[in-house]
FINU-625476 format. One record per residue (C-alpha): residue in one letter; x, y, z. Coordinates in steps of 0.5 Angstrom, whole numbers, plus 500, padded with zeros to 3 digits. Layout:
BEGIN
AXYZ ...
***
This chain:
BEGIN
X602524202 X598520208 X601514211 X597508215 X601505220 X597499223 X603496226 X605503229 X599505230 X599511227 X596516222 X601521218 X601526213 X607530210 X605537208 X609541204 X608550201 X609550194 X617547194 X618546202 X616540206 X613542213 X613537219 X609532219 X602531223 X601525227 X594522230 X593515232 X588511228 X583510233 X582517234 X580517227 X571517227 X569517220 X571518213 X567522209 X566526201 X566534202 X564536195 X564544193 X563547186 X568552185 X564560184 X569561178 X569555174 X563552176 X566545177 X566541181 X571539187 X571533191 X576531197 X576525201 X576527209 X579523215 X575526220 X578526227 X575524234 X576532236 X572535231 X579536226 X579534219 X584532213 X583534206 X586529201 X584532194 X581528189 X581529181 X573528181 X567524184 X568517183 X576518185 X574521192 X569515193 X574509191 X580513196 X574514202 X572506201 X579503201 X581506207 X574505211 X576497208 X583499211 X581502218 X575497219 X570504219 X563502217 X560508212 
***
C-alpha cells in the first residue's frame, strides 16, 4: 500500500512477503522525479503486464502492479495530478 502525505511530506510504502509485513520504506516527495508505465509480456503466457513506477531522484523505483494498461495509466495520472508532476 503507498501512502502520499503532503502535509508530512512523505511517501510511504508498506511491503509485505506473503503473510509477513516488512518495514516500511519512507522517500520525501520531492525526491520523486517522474512517474512513468513499465509494460513487459510475460514469456510463459504471453500476456501483458503493466506497473505504474515512482521513479526517485536517486535512480530507484517503486513498482505498483496494475490489472492492465488502462488501470496502470489512470493510477500514473492521478498521482502525477496528486504531485503536480508533468508526464
Amino acid at each position: 500500500m503507498l501512502t502520499l502525505d503532503k502535509t508530512a511530506d512523505k511517501a510511504i510504502l508498506q511491503r509485505t512477503l506473503l503473510l509477513w509485513g516488512l518495514k516500511p520504506v519512507q522517500a520525501s516527495l520531492s525526491e520523486i522525479s517522474d512517474i512513468t508505465i513499465d509494460t513487459a509480456v510475460d514469456r510463459a503466457s504471453g500476456v501483458e503486464v503493466c506497473h505504474t513506477m515512482l521513479i526517485m531522484q536517486d535512480g530507484k523505483g517503486w513498482a505498483f502492479p496494475a490489472a492492465d494498461k488502462t488501470e496502470a495509466e489512470t493510477n500514473a495520472g492521478a498521482m502525477r495530478d496528486f504531485l503536480a508532476i508533468t508526464a
